[in-house]
C-alpha positions as CSV (number, residue, x, y, z in Angstrom):
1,X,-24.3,-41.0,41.3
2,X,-25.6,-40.4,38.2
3,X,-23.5,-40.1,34.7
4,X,-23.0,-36.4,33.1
5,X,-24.2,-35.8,29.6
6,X,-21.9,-37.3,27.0
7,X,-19.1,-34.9,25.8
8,X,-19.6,-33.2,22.6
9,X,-17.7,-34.4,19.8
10,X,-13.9,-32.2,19.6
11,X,-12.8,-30.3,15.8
12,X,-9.8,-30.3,15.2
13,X,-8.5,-27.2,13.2
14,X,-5.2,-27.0,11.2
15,X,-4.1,-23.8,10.8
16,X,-4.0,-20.6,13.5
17,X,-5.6,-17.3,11.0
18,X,-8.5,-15.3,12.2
19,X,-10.7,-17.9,9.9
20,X,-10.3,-20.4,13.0
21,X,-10.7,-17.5,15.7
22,X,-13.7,-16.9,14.2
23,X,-14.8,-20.3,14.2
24,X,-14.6,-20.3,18.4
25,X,-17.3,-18.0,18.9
26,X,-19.9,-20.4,17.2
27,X,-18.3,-22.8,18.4
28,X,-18.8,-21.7,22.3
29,X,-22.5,-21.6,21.8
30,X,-22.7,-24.7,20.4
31,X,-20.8,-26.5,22.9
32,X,-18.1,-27.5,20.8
33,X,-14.8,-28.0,21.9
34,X,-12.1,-26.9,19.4
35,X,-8.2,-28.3,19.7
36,X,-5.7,-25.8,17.6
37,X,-3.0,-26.7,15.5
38,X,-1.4,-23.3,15.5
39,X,1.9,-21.8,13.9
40,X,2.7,-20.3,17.2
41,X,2.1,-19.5,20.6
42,X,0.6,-16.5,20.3
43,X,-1.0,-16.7,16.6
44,X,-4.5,-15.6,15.9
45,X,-6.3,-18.4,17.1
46,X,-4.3,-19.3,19.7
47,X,-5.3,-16.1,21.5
48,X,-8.9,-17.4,22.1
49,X,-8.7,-21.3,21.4
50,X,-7.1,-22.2,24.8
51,X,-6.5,-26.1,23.6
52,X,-4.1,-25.5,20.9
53,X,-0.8,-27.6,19.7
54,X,2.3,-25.4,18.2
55,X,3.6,-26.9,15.4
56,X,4.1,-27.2,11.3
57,X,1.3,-28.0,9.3
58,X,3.6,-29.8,6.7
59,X,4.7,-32.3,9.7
60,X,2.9,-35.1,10.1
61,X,3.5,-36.4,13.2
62,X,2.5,-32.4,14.4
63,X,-0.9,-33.1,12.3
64,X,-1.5,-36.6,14.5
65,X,-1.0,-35.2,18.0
66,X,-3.4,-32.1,16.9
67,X,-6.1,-34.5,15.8
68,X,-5.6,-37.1,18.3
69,X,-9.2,-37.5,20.0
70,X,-11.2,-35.7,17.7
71,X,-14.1,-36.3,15.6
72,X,-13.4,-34.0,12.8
73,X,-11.0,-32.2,11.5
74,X,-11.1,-29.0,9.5
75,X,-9.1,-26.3,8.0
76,X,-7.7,-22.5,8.5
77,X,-6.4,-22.9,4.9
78,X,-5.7,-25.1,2.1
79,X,-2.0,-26.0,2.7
80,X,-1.6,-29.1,4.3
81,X,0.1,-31.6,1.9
82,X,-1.8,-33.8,0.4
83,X,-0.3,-36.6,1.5
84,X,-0.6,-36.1,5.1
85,X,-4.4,-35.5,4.2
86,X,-4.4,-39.2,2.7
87,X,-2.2,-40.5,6.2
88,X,-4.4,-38.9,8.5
89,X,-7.5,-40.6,6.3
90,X,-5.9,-43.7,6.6
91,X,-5.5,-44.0,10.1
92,X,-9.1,-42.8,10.6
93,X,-9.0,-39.6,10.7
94,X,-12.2,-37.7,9.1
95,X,-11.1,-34.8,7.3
96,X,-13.8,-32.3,6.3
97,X,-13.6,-31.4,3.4
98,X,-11.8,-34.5,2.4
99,X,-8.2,-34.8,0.6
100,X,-10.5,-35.9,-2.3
101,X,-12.4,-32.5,-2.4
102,X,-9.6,-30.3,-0.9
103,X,-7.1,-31.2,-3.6
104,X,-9.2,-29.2,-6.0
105,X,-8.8,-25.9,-3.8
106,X,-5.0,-26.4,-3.2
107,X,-3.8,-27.3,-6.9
108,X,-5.6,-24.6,-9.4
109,X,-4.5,-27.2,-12.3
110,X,-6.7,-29.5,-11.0
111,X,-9.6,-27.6,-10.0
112,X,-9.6,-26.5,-13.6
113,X,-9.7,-30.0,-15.4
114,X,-12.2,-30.9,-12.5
115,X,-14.6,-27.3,-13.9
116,X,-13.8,-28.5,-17.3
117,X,-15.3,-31.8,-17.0
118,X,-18.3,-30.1,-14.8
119,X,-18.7,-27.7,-18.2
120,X,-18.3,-24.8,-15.8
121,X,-18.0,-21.9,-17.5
122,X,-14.2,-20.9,-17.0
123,X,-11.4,-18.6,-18.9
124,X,-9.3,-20.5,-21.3
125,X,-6.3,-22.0,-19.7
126,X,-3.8,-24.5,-19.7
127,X,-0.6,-26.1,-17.8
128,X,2.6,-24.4,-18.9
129,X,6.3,-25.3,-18.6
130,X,8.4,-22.7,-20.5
131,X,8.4,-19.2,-22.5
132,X,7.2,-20.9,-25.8
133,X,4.2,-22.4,-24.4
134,X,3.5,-18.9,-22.5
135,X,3.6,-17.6,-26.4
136,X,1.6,-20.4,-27.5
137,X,-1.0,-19.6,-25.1
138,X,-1.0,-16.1,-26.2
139,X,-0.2,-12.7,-24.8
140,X,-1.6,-11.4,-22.6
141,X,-2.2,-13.7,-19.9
142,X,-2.1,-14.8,-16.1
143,X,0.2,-16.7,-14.8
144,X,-0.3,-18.4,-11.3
145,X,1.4,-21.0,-9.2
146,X,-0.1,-23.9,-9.4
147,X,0.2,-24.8,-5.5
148,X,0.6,-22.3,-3.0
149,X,-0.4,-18.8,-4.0
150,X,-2.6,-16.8,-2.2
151,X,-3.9,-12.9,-2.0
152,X,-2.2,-12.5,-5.1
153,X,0.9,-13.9,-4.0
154,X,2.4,-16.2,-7.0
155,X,-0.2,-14.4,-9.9
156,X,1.5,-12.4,-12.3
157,X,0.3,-10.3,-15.4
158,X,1.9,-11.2,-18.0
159,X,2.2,-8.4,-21.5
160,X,5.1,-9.3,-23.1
161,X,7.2,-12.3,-23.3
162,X,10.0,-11.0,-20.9
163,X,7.2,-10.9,-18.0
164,X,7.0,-14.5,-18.1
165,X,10.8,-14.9,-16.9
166,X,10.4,-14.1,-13.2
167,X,7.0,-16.7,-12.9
168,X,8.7,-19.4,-15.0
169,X,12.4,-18.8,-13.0
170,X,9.8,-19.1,-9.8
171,X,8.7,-22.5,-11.4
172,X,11.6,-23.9,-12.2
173,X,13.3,-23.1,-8.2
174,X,10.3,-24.5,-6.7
175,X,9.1,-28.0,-9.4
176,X,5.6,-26.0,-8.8
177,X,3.7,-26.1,-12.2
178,X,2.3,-22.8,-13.8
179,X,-1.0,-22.2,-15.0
180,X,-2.1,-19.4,-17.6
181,X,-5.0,-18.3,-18.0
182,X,-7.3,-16.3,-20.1
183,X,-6.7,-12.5,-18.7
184,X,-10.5,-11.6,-18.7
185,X,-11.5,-8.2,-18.7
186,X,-14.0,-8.4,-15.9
187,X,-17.0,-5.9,-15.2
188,X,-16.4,-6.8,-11.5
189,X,-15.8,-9.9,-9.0
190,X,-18.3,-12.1,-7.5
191,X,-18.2,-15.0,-4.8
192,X,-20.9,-17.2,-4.3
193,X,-20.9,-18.9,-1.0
194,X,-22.5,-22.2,0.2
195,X,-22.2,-24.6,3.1
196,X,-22.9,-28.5,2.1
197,X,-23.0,-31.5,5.2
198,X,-21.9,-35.1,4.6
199,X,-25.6,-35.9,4.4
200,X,-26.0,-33.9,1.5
201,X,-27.8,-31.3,2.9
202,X,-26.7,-27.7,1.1
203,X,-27.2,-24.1,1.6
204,X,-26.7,-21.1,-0.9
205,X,-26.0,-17.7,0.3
206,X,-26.8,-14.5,-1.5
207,X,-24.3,-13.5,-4.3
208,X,-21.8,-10.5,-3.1
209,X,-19.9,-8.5,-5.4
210,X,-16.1,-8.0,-3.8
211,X,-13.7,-5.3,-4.7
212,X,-9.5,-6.3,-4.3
213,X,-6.8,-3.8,-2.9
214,X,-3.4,-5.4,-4.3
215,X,-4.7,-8.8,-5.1
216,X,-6.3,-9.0,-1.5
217,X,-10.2,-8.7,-0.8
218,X,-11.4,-5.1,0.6
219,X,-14.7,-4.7,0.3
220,X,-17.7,-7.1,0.2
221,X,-21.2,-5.4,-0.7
222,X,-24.3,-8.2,0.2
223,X,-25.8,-8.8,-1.8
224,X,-23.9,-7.6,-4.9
225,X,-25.7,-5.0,-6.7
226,X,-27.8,-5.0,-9.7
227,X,-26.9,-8.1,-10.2
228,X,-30.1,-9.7,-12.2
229,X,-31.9,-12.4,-10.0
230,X,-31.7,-15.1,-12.7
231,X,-27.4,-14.4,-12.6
232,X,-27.6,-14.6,-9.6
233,X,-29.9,-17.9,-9.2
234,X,-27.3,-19.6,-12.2
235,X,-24.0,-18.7,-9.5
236,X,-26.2,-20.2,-6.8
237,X,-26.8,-23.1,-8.6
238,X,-23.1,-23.5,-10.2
239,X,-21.7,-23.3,-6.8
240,X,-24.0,-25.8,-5.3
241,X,-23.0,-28.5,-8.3
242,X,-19.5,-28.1,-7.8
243,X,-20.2,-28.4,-3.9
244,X,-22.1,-31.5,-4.6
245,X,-20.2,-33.3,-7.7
246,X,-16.8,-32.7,-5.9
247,X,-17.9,-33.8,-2.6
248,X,-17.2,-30.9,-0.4
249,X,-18.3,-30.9,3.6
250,X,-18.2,-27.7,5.0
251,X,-18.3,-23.9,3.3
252,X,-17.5,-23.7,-0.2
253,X,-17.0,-20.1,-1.6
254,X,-16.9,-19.8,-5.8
255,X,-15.4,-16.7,-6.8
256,X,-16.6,-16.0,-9.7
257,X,-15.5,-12.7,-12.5
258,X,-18.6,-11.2,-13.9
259,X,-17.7,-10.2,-17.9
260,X,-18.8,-7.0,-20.0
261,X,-21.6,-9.3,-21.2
262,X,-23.1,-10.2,-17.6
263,X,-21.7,-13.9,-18.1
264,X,-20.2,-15.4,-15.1
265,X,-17.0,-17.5,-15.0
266,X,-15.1,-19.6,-12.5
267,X,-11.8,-18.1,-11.2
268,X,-11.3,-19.7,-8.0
269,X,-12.1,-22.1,-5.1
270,X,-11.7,-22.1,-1.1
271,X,-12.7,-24.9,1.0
272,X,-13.3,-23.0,4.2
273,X,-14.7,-20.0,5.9
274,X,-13.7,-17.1,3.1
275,X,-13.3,-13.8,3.5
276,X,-16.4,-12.9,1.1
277,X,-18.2,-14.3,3.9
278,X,-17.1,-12.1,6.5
279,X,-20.4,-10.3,6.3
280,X,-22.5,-13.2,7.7
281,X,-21.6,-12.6,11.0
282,X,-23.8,-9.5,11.0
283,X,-25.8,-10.1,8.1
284,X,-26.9,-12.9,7.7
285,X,-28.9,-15.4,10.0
286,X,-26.7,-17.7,10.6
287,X,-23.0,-16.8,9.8
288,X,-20.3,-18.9,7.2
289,X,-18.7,-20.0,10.5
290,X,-21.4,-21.3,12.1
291,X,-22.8,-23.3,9.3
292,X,-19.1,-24.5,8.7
293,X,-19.0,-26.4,12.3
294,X,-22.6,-27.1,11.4
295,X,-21.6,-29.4,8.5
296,X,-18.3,-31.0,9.3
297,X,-20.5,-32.2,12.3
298,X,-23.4,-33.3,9.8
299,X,-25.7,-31.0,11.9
300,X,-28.8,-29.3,10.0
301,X,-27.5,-26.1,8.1
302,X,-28.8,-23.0,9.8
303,X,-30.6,-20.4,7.4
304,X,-28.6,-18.4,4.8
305,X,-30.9,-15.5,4.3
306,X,-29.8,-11.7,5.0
307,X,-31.2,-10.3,8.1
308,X,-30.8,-6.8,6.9
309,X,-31.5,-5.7,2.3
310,X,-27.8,-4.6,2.5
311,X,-24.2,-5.6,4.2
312,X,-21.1,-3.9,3.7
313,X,-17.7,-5.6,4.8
314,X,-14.7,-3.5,4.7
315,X,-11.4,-5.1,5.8
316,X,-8.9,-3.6,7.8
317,X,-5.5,-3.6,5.8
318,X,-2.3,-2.2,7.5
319,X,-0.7,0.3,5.3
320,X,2.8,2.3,6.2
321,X,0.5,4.9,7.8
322,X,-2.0,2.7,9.5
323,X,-2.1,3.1,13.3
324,X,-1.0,0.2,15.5
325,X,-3.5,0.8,18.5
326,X,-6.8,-0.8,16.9
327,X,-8.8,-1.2,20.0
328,X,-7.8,2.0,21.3
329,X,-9.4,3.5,18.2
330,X,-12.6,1.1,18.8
331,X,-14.1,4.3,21.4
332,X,-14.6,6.3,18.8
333,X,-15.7,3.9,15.6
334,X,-17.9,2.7,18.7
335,X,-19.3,6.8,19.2
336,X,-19.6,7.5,16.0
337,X,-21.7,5.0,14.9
338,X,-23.3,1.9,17.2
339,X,-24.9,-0.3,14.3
340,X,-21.7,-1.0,13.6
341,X,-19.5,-4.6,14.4
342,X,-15.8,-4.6,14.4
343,X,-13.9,-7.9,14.6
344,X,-10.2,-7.5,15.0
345,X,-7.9,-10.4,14.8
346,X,-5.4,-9.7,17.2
347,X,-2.7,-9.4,15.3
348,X,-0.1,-6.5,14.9
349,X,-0.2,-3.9,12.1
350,X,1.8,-4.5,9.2
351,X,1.4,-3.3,5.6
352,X,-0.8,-5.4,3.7
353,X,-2.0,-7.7,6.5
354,X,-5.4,-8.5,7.2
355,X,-5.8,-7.5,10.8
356,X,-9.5,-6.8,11.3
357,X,-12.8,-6.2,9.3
358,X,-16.0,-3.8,9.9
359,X,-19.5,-4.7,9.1
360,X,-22.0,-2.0,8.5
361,X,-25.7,-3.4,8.1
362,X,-28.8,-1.3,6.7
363,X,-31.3,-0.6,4.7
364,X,-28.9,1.9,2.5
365,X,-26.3,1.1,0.1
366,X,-24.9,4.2,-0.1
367,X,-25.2,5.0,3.6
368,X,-23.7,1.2,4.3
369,X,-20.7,1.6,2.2
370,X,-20.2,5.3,3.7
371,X,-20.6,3.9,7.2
372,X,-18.2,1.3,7.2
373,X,-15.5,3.0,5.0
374,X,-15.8,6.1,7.6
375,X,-14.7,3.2,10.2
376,X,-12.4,1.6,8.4
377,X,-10.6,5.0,8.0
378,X,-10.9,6.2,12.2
379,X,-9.7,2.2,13.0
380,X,-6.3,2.0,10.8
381,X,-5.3,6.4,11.5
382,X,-6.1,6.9,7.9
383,X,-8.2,9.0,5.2
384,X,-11.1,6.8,3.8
């Protein structure tokens, strides 16, 4: 009797979003076994990852049975404490990207000393603890949470001194440390997205311009327009040092604010398949996800390059008059248009929520951007 092939090495992923659903599909080609650490039963992942663990992220002893027998282990998002990271690591656990790397996407304080010292160019900031340092700083500003915000959640505008009361009560009740920053008046966002393996071996992605709905992403135009090739060589490049110099495995996604002067400036990091990225799966040869399983196994990077001159991703955002049957409404997205991909996340319809996203590909801005808003519309019940 003869011995089978050797099993393929198992990832482990913490968290249960629709960034590790999406993972699964690469995953199946490849051969990769995935085991889930998932919020619950029926979260995102869990629907198609059929080896998953329900549990807490921020317990430990959660984090060892999901990770027990794998190779790797990589992340849905960024909020794992820290020190479990540095437990896990100690017991042998490899953890891509590493505490060491991730630490710079889950504390913004941090990631900005870490671009300072990189002379990234950045808006001004600095650590803040009460109202007079808000005024120090100067008005007007942003304010973030230092740990923990996301999709605008724990960002706040601040105009006048009495805006800073709610962010600095927020502080205060949690011990989180706020951050103000510089409020930059931006021509538009960018993100510039690569994928790095342990070996060192890095891949850039085009530049996209994104537009945000409530301080959450809802469009993504690859790559982003008029953008200058040199500008967008230099965010390329800038996201590629701060891949390398902080020792990131896996994607990396730079988003970046583009100023009335065409200068680019660091606003923020995520260490992970990012929703500026969505568009690969369409557009791109070989897709964020892909290339993210790619590197935390140390395998050669796939090609970054867009299959198609333009990509539009629109995300699917429920609203209070967004319909709740999503696939029923796939028929006629499906009718009306069949160069179209829709990838819906299985979740229920909620105001706000990211349920789903539609990629229109072509060789047409205009008709790209019409395309997929059209869909968007038909898929949520709503005018585009």
């Amino acid at each position: 009797m003869t011995a089978g092939p050797p099993p393929a090495p198992r990832v482990a992923v913490i968290g249960g979003g629709q960034l590790a659903r999406m993972l699964a599909e690469p995953a199946n080609a490849l051969g990769v076994p995935l085991r889930l650490l998932a919020e619950a039963a029926d979260a995102s992942a869990a629907q198609v990852i059929p080896d998953a663990v329900v549990g807490d992220h921020r317990d430990l002893d959660a984090l060892r049975l999901a990770t027990q027998g794998c190779t790797v282990v990589t992340f849905d998002h960024e909020h794992v404490p820290t020190d479990h990271l540095h437990a896990l690591e100690g017991s042998g656990v490899a953890c891509r990207p590493g505490s060491a790397a991730l630490v710079h996407a889950q504390d913004k304080a941090m990631m900005r000393a870490a671009m300072a010292r990189l002379r990234a160019p950045q808006p001004r900031w600095a650590v803040v603890a009460g109202a007079e340092d808000v005024e120090a700083f100067g008005l007007p500003c942003v304010l973030k949470v230092s740990r923990g915000g996301y999709d605008g959640r724990g960002v706040w505008v601040v105009q006048r001194s009495a805006d800073a009361a709610e962010p600095l009560a927020a502080a205060e009740r949690t011990g989180v440390p706020l951050l103000a920053e510089e409020l930059v008046a931006f021509r538009r966002e960018l993100a510039a997205l690569v994928a790095r393996a342990p070996s060192g071996e890095a891949v850039a992605y085009p530049v996209v311009a994104s537009t945000q709905r409530g301080g959450i992403c809802h469009e993504v135009v690859a790559p982003a327009p008029g953008l200058p090739p040199d500008r967008a060589a230099e965010a390329q490049a800038l996201a590629l040092q701060i891949a390398a110099e902080l020792g990131v495995t896996g994607v990396l996604a730079v988003e970046l604010f583009e100023d009335a002067d065409g200068q680019i400036l660091v606003n923020e990091l995520a260490m992970r398949p990012h929703n500026t990225g969505h568009w690969t799966q369409d557009g791109a040869v070989t897709s964020q996800f892909e290339n993210h399983l790619r590197a935390v196994l140390d395998l050669p990077l796939g090609s970054p390059e867009p299959r198609v001159p333009w990509t539009v991703m629109v995300n699917l955002l429920g609203t209070d008059e967004a319909g709740s049957d999503l696939y029923g409404a796939c028929a006629q997205v499906m009718a009306d248009d069949d160069r179209l991909r829709v990838h819906l996340y299985g979740k229920e319809v909620r105001p706000g929520r990211k349920v789903g996203h539609v990629n229109a590909y072509g060789d047409d801005l205009d008709d790209c951007l019409e395309r997929a808003r059209r869909a968007a519309a038909t898929l949520l019940g709503s005018s585009p």
